[in-house]
ZALO-120736 format. One record per residue (C-alpha): x, y, z. Coordinates in steps of 0.001 Angstrom, whole numbers. Last residue first. Layout:
% residues N
        X        Y        Z
        X        Y        Z
...
***
This chain:
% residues 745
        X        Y        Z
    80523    -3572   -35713
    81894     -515   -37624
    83278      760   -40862
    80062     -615   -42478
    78784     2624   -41128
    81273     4119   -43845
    83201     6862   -42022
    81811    10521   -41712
    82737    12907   -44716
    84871    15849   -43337
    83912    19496   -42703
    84202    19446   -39058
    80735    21366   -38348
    78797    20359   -40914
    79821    16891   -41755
    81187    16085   -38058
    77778    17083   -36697
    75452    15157   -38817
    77609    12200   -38697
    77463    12122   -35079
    73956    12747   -35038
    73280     9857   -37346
    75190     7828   -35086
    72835     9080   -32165
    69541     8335   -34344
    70657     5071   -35099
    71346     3663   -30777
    68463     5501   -29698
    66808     8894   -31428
    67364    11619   -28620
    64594     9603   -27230
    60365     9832   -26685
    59047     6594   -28199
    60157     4942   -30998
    58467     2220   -33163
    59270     3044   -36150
    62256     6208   -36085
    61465     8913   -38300
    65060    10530   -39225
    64715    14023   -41244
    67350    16204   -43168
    66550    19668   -44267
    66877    22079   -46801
    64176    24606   -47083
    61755    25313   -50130
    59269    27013   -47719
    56221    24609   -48417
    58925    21798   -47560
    60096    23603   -44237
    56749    24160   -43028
    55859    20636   -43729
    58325    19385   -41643
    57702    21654   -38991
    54214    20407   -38441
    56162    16969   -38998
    57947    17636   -35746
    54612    19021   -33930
    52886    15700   -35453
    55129    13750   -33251
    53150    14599   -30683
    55653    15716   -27333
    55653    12937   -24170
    54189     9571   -26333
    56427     9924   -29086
    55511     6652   -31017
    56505     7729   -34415
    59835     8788   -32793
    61159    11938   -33954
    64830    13240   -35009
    64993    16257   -37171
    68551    17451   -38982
    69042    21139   -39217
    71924    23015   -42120
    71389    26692   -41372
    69427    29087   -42938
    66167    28520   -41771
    63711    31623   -41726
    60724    29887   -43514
    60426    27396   -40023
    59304    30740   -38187
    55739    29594   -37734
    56530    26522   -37229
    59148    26857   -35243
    56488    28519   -33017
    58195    31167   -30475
    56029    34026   -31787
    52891    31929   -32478
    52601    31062   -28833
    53498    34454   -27247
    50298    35465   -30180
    47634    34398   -27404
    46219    31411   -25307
    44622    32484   -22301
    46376    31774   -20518
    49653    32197   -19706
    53253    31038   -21598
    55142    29584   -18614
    52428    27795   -16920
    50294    27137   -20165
    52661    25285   -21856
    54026    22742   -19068
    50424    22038   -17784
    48795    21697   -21534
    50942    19194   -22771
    52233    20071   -26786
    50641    21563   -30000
    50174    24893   -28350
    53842    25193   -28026
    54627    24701   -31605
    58316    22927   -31515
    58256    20547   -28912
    61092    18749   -30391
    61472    15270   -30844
    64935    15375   -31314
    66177    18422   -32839
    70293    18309   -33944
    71651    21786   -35208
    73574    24106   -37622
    75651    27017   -37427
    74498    28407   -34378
    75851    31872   -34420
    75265    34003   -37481
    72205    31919   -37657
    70627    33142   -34301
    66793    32966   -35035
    66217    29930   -36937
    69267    28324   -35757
    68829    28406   -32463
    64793    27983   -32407
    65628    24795   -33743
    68097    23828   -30801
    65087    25223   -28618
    62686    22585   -29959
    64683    19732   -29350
    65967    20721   -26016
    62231    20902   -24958
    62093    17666   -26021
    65882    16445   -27016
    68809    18388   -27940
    71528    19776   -30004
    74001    22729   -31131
    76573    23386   -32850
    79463    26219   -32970
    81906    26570   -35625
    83084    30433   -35821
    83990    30553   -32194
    86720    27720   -32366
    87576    26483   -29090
    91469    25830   -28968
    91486    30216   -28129
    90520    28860   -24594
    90134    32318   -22679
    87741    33727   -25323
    86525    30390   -26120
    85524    30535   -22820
    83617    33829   -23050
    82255    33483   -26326
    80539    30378   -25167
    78906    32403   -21941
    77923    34819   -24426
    76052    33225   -26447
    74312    30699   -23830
    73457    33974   -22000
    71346    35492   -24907
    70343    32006   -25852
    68117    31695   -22408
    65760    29936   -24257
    64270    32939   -25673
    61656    31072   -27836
    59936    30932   -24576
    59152    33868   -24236
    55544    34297   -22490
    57342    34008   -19272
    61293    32853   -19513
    62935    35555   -18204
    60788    34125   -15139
    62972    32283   -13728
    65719    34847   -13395
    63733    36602   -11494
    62295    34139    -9403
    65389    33477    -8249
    68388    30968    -8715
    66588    27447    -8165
    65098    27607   -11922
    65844    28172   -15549
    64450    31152   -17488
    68149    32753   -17188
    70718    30498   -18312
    72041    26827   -17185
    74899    26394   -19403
    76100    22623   -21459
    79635    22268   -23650
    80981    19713   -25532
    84415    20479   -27329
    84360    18792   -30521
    86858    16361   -32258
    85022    12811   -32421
    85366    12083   -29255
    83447    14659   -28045
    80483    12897   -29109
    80916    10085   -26469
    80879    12396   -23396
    77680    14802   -24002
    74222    12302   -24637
    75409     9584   -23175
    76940    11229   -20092
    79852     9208   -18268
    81422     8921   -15233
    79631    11380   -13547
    79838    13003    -9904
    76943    15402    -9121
    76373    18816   -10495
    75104    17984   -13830
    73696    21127   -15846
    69886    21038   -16243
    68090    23192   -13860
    64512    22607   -13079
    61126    22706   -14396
    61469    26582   -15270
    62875    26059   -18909
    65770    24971   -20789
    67472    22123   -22530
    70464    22369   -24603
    73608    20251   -25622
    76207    22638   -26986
    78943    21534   -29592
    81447    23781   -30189
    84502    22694   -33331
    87949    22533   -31924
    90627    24161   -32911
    94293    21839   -32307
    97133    23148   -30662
    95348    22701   -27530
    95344    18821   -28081
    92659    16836   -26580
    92913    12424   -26703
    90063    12007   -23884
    88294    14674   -25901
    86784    17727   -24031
    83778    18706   -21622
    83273    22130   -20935
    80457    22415   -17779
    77953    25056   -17222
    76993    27916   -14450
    75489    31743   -15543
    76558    34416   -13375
    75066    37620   -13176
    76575    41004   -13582
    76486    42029   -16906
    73104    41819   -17495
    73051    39326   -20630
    74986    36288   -18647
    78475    36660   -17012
    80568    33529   -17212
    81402    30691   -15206
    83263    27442   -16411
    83323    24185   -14358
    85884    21590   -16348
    84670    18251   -17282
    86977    15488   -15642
    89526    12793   -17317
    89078     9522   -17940
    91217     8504   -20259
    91172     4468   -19492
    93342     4375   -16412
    91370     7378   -15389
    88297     4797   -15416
    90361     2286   -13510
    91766     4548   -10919
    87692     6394    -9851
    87911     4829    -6353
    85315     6258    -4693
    85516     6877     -520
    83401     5078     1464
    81442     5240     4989
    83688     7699     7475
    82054     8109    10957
    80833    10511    13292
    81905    13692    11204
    80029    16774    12876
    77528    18288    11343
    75550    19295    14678
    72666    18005    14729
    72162    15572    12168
    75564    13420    13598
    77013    12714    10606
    78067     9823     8452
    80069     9643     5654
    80075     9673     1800
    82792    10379     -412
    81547    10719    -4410
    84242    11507    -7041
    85245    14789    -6982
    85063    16566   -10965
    81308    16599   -11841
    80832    17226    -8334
    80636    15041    -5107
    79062    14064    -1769
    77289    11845       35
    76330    12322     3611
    74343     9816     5896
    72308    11774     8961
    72092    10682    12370
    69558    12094    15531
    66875    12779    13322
    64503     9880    15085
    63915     8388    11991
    67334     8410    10605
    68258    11099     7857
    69320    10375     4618
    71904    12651     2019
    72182    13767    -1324
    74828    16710    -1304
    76864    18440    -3773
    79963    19990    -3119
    81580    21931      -29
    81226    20067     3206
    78789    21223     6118
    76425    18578     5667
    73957    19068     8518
    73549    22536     8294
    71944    24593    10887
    69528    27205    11179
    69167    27869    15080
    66057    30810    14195
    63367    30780    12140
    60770    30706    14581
    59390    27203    13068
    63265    26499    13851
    65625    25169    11037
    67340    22385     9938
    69963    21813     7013
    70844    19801     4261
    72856    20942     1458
    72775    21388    -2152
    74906    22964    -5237
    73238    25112    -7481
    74538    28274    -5985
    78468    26659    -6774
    80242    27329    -4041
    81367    30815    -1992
    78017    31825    -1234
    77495    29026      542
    73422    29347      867
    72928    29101    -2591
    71382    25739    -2164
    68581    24259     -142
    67519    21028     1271
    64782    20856     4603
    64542    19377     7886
    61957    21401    10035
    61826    21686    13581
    59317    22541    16455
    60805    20096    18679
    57725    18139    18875
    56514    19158    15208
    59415    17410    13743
    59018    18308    10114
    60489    16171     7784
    62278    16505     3985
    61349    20232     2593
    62344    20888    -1035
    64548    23089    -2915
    65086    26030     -477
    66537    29111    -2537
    69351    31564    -1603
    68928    35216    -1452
    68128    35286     2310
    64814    34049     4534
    63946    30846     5547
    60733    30788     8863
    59319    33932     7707
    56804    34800    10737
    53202    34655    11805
    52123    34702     8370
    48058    36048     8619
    45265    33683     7228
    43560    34295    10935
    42531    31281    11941
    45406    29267    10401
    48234    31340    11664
    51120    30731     8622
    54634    30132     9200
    56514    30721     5919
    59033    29006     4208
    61273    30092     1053
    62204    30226    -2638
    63517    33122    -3584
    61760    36436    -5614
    60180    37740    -1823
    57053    35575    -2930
    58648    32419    -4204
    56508    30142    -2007
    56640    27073      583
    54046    26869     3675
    54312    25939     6573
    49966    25924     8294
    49200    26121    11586
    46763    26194    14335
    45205    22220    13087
    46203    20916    16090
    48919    18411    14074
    50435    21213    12427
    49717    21831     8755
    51791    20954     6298
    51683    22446     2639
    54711    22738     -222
    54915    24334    -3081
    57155    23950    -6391
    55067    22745    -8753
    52797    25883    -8289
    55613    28060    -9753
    53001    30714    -9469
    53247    33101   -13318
    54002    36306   -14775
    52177    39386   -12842
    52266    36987    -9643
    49586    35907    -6609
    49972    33904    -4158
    46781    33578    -1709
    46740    31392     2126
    43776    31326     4147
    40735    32513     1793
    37768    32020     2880
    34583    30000     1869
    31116    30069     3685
    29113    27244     3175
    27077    27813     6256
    27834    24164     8479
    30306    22547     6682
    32205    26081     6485
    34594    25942     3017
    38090    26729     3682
    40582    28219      255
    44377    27789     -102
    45040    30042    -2778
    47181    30431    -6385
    46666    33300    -8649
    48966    34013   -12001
    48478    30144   -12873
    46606    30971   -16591
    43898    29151   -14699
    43559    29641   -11081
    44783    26983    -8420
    42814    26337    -6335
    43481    24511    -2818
    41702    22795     -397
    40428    23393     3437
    37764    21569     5329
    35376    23257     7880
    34178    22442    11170
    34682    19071    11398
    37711    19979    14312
    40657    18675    12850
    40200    20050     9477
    38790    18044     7034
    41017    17905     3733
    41044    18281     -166
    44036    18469    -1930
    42678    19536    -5524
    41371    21960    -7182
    43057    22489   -10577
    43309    24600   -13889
    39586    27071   -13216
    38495    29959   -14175
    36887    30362   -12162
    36393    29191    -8625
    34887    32087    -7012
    31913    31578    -9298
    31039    28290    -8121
    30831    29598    -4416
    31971    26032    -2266
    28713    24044    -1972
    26603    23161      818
    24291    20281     2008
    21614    19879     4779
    20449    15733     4554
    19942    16443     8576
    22012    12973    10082
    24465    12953     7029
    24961    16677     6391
    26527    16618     3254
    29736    19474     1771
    30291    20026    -1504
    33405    21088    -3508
    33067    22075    -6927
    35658    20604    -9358
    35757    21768   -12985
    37084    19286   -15582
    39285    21077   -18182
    38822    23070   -21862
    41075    23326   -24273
    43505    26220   -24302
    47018    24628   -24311
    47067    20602   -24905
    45393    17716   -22603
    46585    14263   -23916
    44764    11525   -24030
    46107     8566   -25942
    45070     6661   -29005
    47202     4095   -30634
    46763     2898   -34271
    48388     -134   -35261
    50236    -1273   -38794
    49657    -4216   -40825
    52230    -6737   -40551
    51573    -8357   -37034
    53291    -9335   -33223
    56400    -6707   -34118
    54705    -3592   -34760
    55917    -1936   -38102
    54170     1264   -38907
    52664     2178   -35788
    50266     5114   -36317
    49813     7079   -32991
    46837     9972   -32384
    46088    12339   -29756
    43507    12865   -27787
    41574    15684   -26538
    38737    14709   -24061
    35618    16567   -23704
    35415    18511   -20044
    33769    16761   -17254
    31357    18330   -14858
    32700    17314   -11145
    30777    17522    -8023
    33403    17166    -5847
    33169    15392    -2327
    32678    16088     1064
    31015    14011     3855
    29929    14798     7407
    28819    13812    11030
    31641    11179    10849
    33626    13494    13707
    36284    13214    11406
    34866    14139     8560
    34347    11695     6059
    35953    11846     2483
    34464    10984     -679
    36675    10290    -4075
    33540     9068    -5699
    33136    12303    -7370
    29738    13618    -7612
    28212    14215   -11724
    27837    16969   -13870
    27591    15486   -17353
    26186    12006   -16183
    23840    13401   -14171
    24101    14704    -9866
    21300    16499    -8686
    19573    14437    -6296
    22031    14293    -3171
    22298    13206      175
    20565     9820     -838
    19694     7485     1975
    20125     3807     2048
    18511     1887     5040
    21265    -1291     5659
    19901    -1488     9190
    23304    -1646    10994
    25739     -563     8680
    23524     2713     7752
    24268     3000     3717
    24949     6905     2489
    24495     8341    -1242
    26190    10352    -3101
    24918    10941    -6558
    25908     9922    -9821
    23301     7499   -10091
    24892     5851    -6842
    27937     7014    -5206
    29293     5556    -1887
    29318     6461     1669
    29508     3955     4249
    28177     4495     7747
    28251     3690    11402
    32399     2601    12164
    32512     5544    14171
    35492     6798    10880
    33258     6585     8533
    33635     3742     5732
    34240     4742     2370
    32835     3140    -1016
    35205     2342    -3590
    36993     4709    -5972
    36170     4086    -9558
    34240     7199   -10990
    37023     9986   -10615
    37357    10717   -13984
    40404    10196   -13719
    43218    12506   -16261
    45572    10484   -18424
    48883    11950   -19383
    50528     9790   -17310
    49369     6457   -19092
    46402     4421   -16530
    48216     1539   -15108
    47756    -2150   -15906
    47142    -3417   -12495
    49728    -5232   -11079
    48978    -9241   -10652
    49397    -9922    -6990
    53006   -11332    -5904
    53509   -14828    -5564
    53759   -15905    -1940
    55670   -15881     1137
    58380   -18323      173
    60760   -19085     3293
    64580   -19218     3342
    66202   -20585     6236
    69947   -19551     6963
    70081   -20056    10512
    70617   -16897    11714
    69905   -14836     8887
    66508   -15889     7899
    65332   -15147     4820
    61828   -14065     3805
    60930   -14026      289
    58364   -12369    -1890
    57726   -13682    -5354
    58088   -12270    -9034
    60989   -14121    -9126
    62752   -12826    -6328
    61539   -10098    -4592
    63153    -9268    -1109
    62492    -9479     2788
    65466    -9622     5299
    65817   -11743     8662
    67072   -11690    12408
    68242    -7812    12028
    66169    -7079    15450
    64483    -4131    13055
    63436    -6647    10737
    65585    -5774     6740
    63848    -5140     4038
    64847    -5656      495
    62679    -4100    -2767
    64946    -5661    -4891
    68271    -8310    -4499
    70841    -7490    -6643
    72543   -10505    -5883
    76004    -9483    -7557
    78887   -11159    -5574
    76652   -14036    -4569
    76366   -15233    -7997
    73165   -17001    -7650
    71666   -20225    -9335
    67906   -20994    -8976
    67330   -24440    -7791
    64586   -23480    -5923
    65116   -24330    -2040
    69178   -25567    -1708
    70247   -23306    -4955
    68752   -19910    -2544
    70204   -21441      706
    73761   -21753    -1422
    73550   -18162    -2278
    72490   -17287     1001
    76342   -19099     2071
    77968   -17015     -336
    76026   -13883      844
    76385   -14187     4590
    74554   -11205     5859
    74228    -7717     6856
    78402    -7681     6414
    79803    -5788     9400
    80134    -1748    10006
    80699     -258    13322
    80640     3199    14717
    78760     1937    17579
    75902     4238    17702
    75637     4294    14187
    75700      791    13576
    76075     -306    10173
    75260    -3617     7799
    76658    -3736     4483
    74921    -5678     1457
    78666    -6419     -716
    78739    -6127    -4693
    81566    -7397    -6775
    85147    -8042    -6802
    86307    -4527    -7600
    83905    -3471    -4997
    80201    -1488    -4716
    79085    -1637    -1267
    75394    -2035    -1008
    73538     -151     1613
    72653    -1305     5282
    71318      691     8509
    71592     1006    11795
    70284     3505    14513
    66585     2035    14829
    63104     3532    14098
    62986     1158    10801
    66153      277     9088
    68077     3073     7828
    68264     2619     3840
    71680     3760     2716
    72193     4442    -1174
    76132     4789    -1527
    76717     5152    -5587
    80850     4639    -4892
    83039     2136    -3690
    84247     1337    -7187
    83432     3457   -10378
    84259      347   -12854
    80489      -64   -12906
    79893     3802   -13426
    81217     2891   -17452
    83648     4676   -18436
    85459     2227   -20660
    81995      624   -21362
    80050     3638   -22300
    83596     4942   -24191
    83694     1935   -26624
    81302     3884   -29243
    83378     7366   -28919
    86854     5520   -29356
    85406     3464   -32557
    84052     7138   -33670
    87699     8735   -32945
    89321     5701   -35066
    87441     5745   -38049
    87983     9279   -38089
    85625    12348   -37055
    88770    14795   -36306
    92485    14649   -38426
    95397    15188   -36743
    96678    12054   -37256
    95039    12343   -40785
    97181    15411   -41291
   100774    14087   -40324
    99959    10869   -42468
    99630    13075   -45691
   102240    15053   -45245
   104419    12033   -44760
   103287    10570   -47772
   103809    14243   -49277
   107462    14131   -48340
   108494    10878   -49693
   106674    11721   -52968
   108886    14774   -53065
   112235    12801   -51897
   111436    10126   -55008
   110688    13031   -57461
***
């Protein structure tokens, strides 16, 4: 009896050290923010700031003993401190009395004067100059009063812009009555260019002179009727009774301000107007601008349901209204992605689009509307254009998928001809890139990383590539002294068979491959962007700390993201209930195919937003393999959230794609365990699209757990919604009861 009781004791201690979601993992997963924190990343998170039209610079140096301001000299190939911190410190006691550890000054907005005599900072809520010679420190003033600004989701009315002064110095032009109106500086006569402005279809004050100052333009704009939504806050902190909020917010299908541009005659009172019916229906006109020679001023419109996209020129003189540049698409523009320069004679115009299916620049012949020549071309995708140096006929840009042999999502720097010819790249090294050129492009500073290489950054010359000097190299020891240890890269085909889809496998500090593991995956898809982190991290709140409790961690970028093609993009159109979940499925099997420790049968999933609502769509519609899942303030009904997200990837007008992928609609076909997260003060998605699913779920006799967080904005649910997670995930997917919360401090 005494050898059998013997036996079972140590039975019983073999399995709870083998055990997952302990007392022990969740005290590991809380402390791992501060193990891993990026603080104890040393010599890393290089953010230069080159200092005027000069060849030096300064960035902070992050080390062991605390922050040092750096001072470089390209040319020279030297680096120095930009100033005597200890003895600033003193200068700073000496003059206010305000103690300073000089090792971590954090000093914001700092300038430094081109001769490097003095720098410029907020302190304080004051602005102070200090000079680095002699170690003077000067007040120059309290800072104005910010203006309360208007929430994101707010839309002008464009009623508050002061009056403009033309550029001969003659005239101002103002709005009075809703009209425009004009004020000779010399006499003070008033004269009214126009009569038919009201209070429903009124002229902008945004008014812009030609250059000549023989003209104005502005939009007369008739404003649609506000939507707003609603916020009850059930326990503010200043009162007992609760608050109600009200915020505008523009959803799918309601109706939007419509901008007509006008043109005024100032000596002859002649006006004209763009063709009203050539600009419906109408999202956005916007980026108004004279060309160089008063003739005409150019804007662009962008078409509602965002399948036609042009830059349009209005005649100041007829009224006459071409097009100069048109995209059009069966599924949708990526709009967001664009970009416009024209030349400084006015002859030109780049210009960004997706046209051949990747992201690229085009040379455009004002005049004629016609593209003179493809300036990027290839199946690789620029992501965003820094500088162009019209005097050398250059453009500095970012792009990835150029390498074929590197991650496609990974960036670099390069520089082209307006011809399209000499492309070169200015960061040569494999990884990802974030990098700063000087003002005269001559230098360029070079970070790099991945999820696994900590950060090295060094400075190039920008025309070439070539190394001209070596900055820092991270020094990652003290995290790896405390488990640290990399997420793995892991490709996979997605649903065709032949492309690949990207994502990371993160694992326990304390993994054991004997062990089977339970799948978490964090989601978030969609158009805006890709998702997966390609940079250096040291840790991820919402990936590294839930691990710990026994899972792997996983996170894909899947068709119906964005910077592959536009074909993969737009997987997504009218469906996005899709999610990319056909890859995401796959891509799981794969590695758990190759890492047998990754148990197949057990797979989770969570996330916030759009995250939130595509976790739900998971489970709802691919219950034999989601077995249960996390929403935080989910967008679940997509006509329920922001119109400009919504109605890009799901058209206009507003049809039964909306109803398909509604969680609401669909919330009778749970089957799976789901807990819901939302803030009552969800100021990004409405917290009524949560309790819209809510009340599906009740009328449809599902089970379900909820957490309303008071007083919450948009979050995966803070500091109580993330332990509620982890208790969610280690009930359901480890099959264990989580620890007491009085287990922990």
């Amino acid at each position: 009896m005494k050898r059998f009781l013997i036996i079972a004791a140590l039975m019983a201690a073999a399995i709870q050290l083998s055990a997952q979601g302990t007392v022990e993992d969740y005290k590991r997963a809380f402390s791992l923010g501060e193990k891993f924190s990026s603080d104890k990343v040393y010599y890393s998170n290089v953010r230069p700031s080159w200092i005027e039209e000069t060849h030096n610079f300064w960035y902070v140096r992050h080390t062991p003993e605390g922050d040092e301001y750096v001072l470089v000299n390209a040319d020279k190939k030297t680096r120095k401190p930009l100033f005597d911190q200890k003895k600033f410190a003193e200068t700073v006691k000496e003059v206010t009395g305000k103690e300073l550890n000089p090792t971590k000054l954090n000093l914001g907005y700092l300038r430094v004067s081109p001769d490097l005599s003095a720098i410029t900072f907020i302190m304080d809520n004051h602005t102070w100059e200090y000079g680095i010679r002699k170690s003077v420190l000067k007040d120059l003033g309290e800072l104005p009063e910010r203006e309360p600004q208007p929430h994101w989701m707010v839309v002008s009315d464009e009623k508050d812009f002061p009056p403009v002064t033309s550029p001969d110095g003659k005239y101002v032009a103002f709005i009075r009555n809703h009209n425009v109106a004009v004020r000779e500086i010399a006499t003070g006569e008033v004269r009214e260019l126009s009569l038919d402005g009201a209070l429903g279809n009124y002229y902008s004050s945004y008014i812009q002179w030609s250059p000549d100052s023989k003209y104005v333009m502005t939009n007369k704009l008739r404003p649609a009727e506000k939507h707003y939504v609603y916020y009850v806050e059930s326990s503010p902190k200043d009162q007992l009774q609760p608050k109600l909020h009200k915020q505008e917010y523009a959803k799918p299908g309601e109706e939007l301000n419509f901008h007509l541009p006008c043109i005024f005659n100032v000596e002859t009172g002649a006006a004209v107007a763009a063709p009203e019916d050539q600009l419906k229906p109408q999202y956005e006109l916007h980026s108004l601008r004279w060309n160089k020679d008063s003739k005409a001023a150019t804007f662009e419109f962008n078409e509602r349901g965002h399948q036609h996209y042009r830059v349009l020129e209005l005649n100041a003189e007829t009224g006459e209204m071409r097009t100069v540049i048109e995209e059009s698409s069966n599924t949708f523009v990526n709009y967001s992605r664009q970009f416009r320069h024209h030349t400084e004679d006015d002859s030109e115009i780049i210009w960004m689009s997706e046209r051949d299916n990747y992201n690229h620049l085009y040379l455009y012949d004002k005049a004629s509307g016609k593209v003179k020549n493809q300036i990027t071309k290839g199946e690789w995708y620029v992501r965003s254009v820094l500088k162009v140096d019209e005097a050398n006929r250059r453009i500095y840009f970012q792009a990835s998928g150029v390498n074929k042999d590197e991650d496609p999502y990974f960036i670099r720097y390069y520089s082209i001809g307006f011809d399209g010819s000499d492309m070169r790249d200015m960061t040569p090294s494999k990884g990802m890139h974030s990098a700063w050129l000087s003002a005269d492009n001559k230098y360029i500073v070079d970070v790099t990383s991945t999820v696994a290489d900590a950060p090295v950054a060094v400075l190039r010359n920008a025309e070439t590539g070539e190394l001209v000097m070596d900055l820092e190299t991270a020094d990652i020891s003290e995290i790896v002294a405390n488990g640290w240890k990399a997420p793995e890269v892991f490709v996979a085909k997605g649903r065709d068979g032949k492309t690949d889809m990207w994502g990371i496998i993160i694992r326990p500090t304390n993994f054991d491959p004997s062990k089977k593991y339970p799948i978490l995956e964090y989601i978030y898809s969609g158009p805006g962007d890709h998702y997966v982190p390609k940079n250096f991290f040291s840790f991820n709140r919402y990936m590294s700390a839930i691990a710990e409790l026994g899972f792997i961690v996983v996170q894909v970028d899947c068709m119906g993201t964005s910077y592959r093609s536009k074909e993969f993009e737009e997987v997504c159109y009218k469906n996005l209930k899709d999610a990319g979940i056909p890859d995401r499925k796959l891509w799981i099997k794969a590695a758990a195919e190759k890492y047998p420790y990754m148990d197949i049968d057990r797979v989770g999933i969570f996330g916030c937003s759009a995250g939130g609502q595509e976790s739900t769509t998971a489970v709802l519609f691919h219950p034999e393999f989601y077995k249960c899942a996390y929403s935080a303030c989910g967008c679940h009904d997509n006509r329920m959230d922001k119109i400009w997200w919504n109605e890009q990837w799901l058209g206009y007008p507003i049809g039964d794609q909306y109803k398909e992928g509604s969680n609401v609609e669909n919330a009778h076909l749970l089957t799976r365990p789901l807990m819901l997260m939302v803030g009552e003060l969800d100021d990004n998605v409405d917290p009524a699209s949560t309790m819209q699913v809510v009340d599906a779920l009740i009328k449809a006799n599902k089970d379900f757990e909820l957490v309303v967080m008071p007083g919450v904005a948009h979050s995966m649910g803070e500091a109580y919604g993330e332990h509620k997670r982890y208790d969610f995930f280690v009930r359901n997917l480890i099959g264990v009861n989580p620890p007491a919360w009085s287990s922990f401090e």
